[in-house]
N, C-alpha and C positions, 0 to 999 in steps of 0.2 A: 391797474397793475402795470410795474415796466420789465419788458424784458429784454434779454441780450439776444445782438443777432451777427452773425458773422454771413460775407458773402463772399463764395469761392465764384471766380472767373470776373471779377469786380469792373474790371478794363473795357469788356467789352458792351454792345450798346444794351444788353437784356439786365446785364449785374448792375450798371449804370443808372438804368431806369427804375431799379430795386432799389437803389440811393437815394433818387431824388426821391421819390416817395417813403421810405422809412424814416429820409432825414424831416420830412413835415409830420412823421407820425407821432401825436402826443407822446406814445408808451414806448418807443424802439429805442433803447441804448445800442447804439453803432459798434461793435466789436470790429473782432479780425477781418482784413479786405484781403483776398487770395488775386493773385493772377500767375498767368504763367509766363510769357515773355516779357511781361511789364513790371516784374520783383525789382523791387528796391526805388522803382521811380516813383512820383509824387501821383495821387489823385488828380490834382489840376492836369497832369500832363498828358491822360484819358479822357477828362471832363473836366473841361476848361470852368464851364457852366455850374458845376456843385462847388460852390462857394465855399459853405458851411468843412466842408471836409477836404480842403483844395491842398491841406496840406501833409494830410495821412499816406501812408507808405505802402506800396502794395508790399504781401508778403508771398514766400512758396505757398501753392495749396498744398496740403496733408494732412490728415483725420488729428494733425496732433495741433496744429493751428488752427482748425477749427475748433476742437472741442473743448468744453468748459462754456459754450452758450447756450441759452436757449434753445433757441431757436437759426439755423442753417440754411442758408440760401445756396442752393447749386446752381450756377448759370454756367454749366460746362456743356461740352461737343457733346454730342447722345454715343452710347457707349463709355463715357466716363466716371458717367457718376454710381453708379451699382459699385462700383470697388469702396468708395471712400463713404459710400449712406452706410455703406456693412458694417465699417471700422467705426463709426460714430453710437458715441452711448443711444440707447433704444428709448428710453425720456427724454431725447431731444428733437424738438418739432425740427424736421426736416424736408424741405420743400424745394423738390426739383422741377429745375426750371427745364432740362435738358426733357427726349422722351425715351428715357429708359425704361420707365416703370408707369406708361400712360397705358400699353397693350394687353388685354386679358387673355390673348389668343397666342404662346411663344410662337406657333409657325408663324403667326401674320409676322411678329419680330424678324426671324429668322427668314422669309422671304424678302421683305423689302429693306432692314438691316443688313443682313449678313455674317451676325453673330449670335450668339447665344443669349437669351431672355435672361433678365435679372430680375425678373417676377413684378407686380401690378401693386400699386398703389392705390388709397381711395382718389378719384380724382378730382382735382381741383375746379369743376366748373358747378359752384351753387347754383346755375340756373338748367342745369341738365334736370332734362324732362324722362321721368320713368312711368312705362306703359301704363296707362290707365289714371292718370293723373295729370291735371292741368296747371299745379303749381309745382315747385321744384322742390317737397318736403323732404326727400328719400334721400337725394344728393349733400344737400343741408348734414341730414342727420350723419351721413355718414363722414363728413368732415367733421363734425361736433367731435371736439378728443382728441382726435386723432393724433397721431404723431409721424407720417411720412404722409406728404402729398407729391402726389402729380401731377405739376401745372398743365393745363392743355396748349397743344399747338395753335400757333396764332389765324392762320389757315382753319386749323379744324373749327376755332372758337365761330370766325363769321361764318360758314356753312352751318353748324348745328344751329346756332342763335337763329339763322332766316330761315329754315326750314322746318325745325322738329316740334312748332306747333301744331303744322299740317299732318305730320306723319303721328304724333300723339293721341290725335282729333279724327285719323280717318278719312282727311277732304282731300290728300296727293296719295300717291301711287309712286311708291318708295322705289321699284324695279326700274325705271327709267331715271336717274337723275343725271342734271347737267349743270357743272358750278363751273364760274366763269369767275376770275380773280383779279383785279388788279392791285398790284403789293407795292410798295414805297420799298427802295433800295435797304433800306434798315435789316429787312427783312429775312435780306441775304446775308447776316451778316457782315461782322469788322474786317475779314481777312482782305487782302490785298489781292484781288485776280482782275486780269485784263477787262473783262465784262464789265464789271463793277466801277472802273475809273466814268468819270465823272465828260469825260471827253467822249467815249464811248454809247452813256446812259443818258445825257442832257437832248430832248429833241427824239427820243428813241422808243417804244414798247418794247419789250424782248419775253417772247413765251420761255418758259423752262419747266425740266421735267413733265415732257410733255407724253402722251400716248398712256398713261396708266403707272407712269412709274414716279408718282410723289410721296414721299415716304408717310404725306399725312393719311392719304387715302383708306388704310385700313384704319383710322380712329379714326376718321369722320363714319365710315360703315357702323361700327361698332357705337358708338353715341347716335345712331339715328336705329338700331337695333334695341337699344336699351330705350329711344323713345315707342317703341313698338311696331316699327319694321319687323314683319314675318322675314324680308330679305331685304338686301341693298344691291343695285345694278347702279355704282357710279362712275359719270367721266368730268373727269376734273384736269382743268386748264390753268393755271396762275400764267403772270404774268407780269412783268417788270413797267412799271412805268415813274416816268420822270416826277417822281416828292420822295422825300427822305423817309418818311412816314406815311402810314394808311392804308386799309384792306376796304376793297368795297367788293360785293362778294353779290353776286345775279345766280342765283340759283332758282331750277324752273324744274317741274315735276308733273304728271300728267294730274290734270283732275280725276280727284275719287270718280265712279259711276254713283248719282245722285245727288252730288255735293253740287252747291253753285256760291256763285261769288259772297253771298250774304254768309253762308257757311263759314267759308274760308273768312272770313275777317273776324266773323267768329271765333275761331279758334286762337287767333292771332292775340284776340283782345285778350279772351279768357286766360290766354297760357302766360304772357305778360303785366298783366295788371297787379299793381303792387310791386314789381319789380325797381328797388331804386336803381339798377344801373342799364337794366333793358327798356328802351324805349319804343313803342309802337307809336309809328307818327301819323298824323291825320291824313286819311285817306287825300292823295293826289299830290302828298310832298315826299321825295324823294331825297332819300339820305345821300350824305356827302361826306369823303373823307373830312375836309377841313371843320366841319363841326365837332369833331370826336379827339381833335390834335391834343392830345395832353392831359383826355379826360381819361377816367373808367368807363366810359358809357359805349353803349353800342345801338345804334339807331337804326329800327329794322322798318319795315314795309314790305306790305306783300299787295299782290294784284293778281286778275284771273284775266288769262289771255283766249277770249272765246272763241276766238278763229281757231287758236292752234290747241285748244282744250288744254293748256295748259297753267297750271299755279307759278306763277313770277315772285318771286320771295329776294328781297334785297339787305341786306346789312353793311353797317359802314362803321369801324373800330378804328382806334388805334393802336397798333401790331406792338406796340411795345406797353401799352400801357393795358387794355381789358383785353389786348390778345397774350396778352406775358407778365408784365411785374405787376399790376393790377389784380391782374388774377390772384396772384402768388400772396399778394397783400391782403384781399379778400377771403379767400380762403384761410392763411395766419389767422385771422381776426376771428372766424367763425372755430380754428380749432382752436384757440384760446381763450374763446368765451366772452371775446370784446362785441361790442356794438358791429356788425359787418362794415358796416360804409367809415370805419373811421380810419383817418389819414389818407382817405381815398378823394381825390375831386370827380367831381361832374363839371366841373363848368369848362368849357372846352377855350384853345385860344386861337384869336382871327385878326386880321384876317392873317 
């Protein structure tokens, strides 16, 4: 089957990366490209790098230049997109990239937003684990159809992927958790701010949003409650470091009482296997951003730290591609009843 797909916020690096990939997807007719400071200038002049479309125009976003597609991609700021998914016919697959419609909870919105909730989508991550199940059927089924998703935060995607085998399975103790981030500049977005310049970030680490206030923090709770957390007690730290690209994501959580190492690998294996885009790698190899550059994959590892009784849980993405448009691809594919993995790569690029 082909269908039409239009993407609003086209310019920047999340709409861009929804490009390159739709443009290799057998079945995507490319429609309307939205941006907002970039109307009327050329594709190449955003992404020099997408050939195939180097000459299409961006246009205004508005529900009225999207609609007549398929299928809708929003890569806009969070808070923007609930106005124009409203305006858009209810038969059109719609798939925000932004996190408007990731949170089930409107205060958690409203505290760490600052606006008012535009209500919850099924969410876009096939491999979310729900209580009492160690493959990701329930999540699946509920994209099947569908017609609005919400892609998950690229942060939230390596936290759940390295940990919510453990909390599924029983072997970590969800009250104590500690995820530690390093994020490729991508991640901060295209905007132009002093931090960001490249004189500033070369040579550099820089924490941010730090002490409890990431706006991802209440969906990584919420997706490790849906894995079967009775609670979530998390501290989360990202972190800027010097690559354009890549999440690698240490997240460590007390051992179950009774569980031991053979356990925990256990679960790891079980909850993963058959997964074509999560990979669990052989005990004692450690993931790395640059394997994951460009791919869908997400390459986890877990280990058991017996001095400190605790579960070490590692994953390594690429923030734009299994942590963002990847997603958004994957999930298209399963609500429109395609093959999941198609127009999606794995094979990652090195060095």
């Amino acid at each position: 089957m082909s269908f039409s797909v239009a993407v609003a916020g086209a310019s920047g690096y999340a709409g861009g990366e929804v490009l390159r990939l739709l443009a290799a997807h057998p079945d995507a007719e490319i429609g309307a490209l939205t941006a907002h400071s970039n109307v009327g200038q050329t594709v190449a002049s955003a992404h020099p790098h997408l050939r195939s479309l180097a000459g299409r125009i961006f246009e205004a976003t508005s529900p009225e230049t999207l609609a007549g597609h398929d299928v809708v991609v929003l890569a806009l700021p969070h808070g923007a997109s609930g106005e124009i998914a409203a305006a858009l016919d209810p038969d059109t697959l719609v798939l925000d990239l932004g996190a408007d419609h990731r949170l089930t909870d409107p205060a958690a919105w409203r505290a760490f937003y600052g606006s008012e909730h535009a209500g919850s989508w099924p969410y876009g991550m096939p491999e979310l684990l729900h209580a009492g199940e160690h493959e990701a059927r329930a999540q699946r089924a509920a994209l099947a159809g569908t017609r609005r998703v919400a892609v998950p935060g690229c942060n939230v995607t390596a936290v759940t992927l390295a940990l919510q085998p453990g909390v599924a399975a029983g072997v970590v103790e969800p009250g104590d958790v500690v995820a530690n981030l390093a994020v490729g500049y991508s991640g901060a977005g295209k905007a132009l701010k002093p931090h960001l310049l490249a004189s500033e970030g070369l040579g550099s680490a820089q924490p941010y949003a730090v002490g409890g206030t990431h706006r991802h923090i209440p969906e990584i709770e919420q997706n490790l409650t849906v894995a079967g957390a009775p609670a979530v007690r998390l501290s989360f730290t990202p972190v800027l470091v010097p690559m354009a690209r890549g999440i690698l994501a240490t997240v460590t959580a007390p051992l179950a009482p009774g569980a031991d190492a053979a356990a925990v690998r256990a679960a790891w294996e079980s909850a993963y296997d058959g997964e074509p885009f999560v990979h669990l790698l052989e005990e004692g190899v450690w993931p790395t951003t640059a394997a994951t550059t460009g791919a869908n994959t997400a390459l986890v590892q877990v280990a058991v730290d017996e001095r400190a009784g605790r579960v070490v849980a590692l994953c390594a993405l690429d923030n734009l591609v299994k942590g963002t448009a990847g997603a958004a691809v994957q999930s298209l594919n399963i609500a429109l009843g395609l093959p999941e993995q198609t127009g999606l790569p794995t094979e990652g690029v090195a060095p």
